[in-house]
C-alpha positions in Angstrom: 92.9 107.5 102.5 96.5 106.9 102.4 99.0 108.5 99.4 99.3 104.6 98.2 95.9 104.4 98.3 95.2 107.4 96.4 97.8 106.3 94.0 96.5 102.9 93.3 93.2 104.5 92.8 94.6 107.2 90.7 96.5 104.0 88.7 93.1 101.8 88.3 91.0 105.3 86.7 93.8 105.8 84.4 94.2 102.2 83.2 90.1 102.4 82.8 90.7 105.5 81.1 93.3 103.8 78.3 90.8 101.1 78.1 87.5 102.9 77.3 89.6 105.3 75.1 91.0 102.3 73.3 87.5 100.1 73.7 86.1 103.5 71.6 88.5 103.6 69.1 89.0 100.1 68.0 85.1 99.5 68.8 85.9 95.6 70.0 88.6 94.0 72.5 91.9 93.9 71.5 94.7 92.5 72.8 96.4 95.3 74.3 93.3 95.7 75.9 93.6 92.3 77.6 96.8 93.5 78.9 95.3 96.4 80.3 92.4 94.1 82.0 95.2 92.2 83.6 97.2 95.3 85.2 93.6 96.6 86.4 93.2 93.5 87.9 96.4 93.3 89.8 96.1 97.1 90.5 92.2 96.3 92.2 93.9 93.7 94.3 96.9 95.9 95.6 93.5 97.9 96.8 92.0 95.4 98.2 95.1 94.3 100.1 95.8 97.9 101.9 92.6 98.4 102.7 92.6 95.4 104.9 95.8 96.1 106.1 94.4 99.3 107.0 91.6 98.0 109.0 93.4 95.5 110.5 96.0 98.3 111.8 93.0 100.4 113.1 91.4 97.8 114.4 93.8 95.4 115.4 92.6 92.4 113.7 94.6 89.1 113.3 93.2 87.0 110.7 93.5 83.2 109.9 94.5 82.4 106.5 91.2 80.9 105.6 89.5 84.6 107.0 92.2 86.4 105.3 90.6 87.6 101.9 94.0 88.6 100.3 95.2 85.0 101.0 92.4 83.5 99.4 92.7 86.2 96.0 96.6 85.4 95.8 
């Protein structure tokens, strides 16, 4: 695992974290909640996107936009 990769991760568990810790405390959704569901979100698909960079470094993988999982999230 990469030091982005570990940060990202590191990132999404503490966003989770404010979220549960807020989810507890309010006891329904707020809207800084919401918020917090959108950064996970991007943060989950900055994830997504280095670990296929990854494997297509270690594996040498070109794909087509339609393959290309990334292209289809953005």
């Amino acid at each position: 695992m990469t030091s982005l990769s570990q940060s990202l991760l590191a990132k999404k568990i503490d966003l989770e974290s404010q979220w549960n810790k807020s989810y507890l405390e309010q006891g329904k959704l707020t809207t800084d909640m919401q918020w917090l569901e959108v950064e996970l979100k991007e943060v989950k698909r900055q994830i997504l996107q280095q670990d296929l960079e990854n494997a297509r470094q270690e594996n040498n993988l070109v794909l087509s936009e339609e393959e290309d999982p990334a292209f289809i999230a953005s």
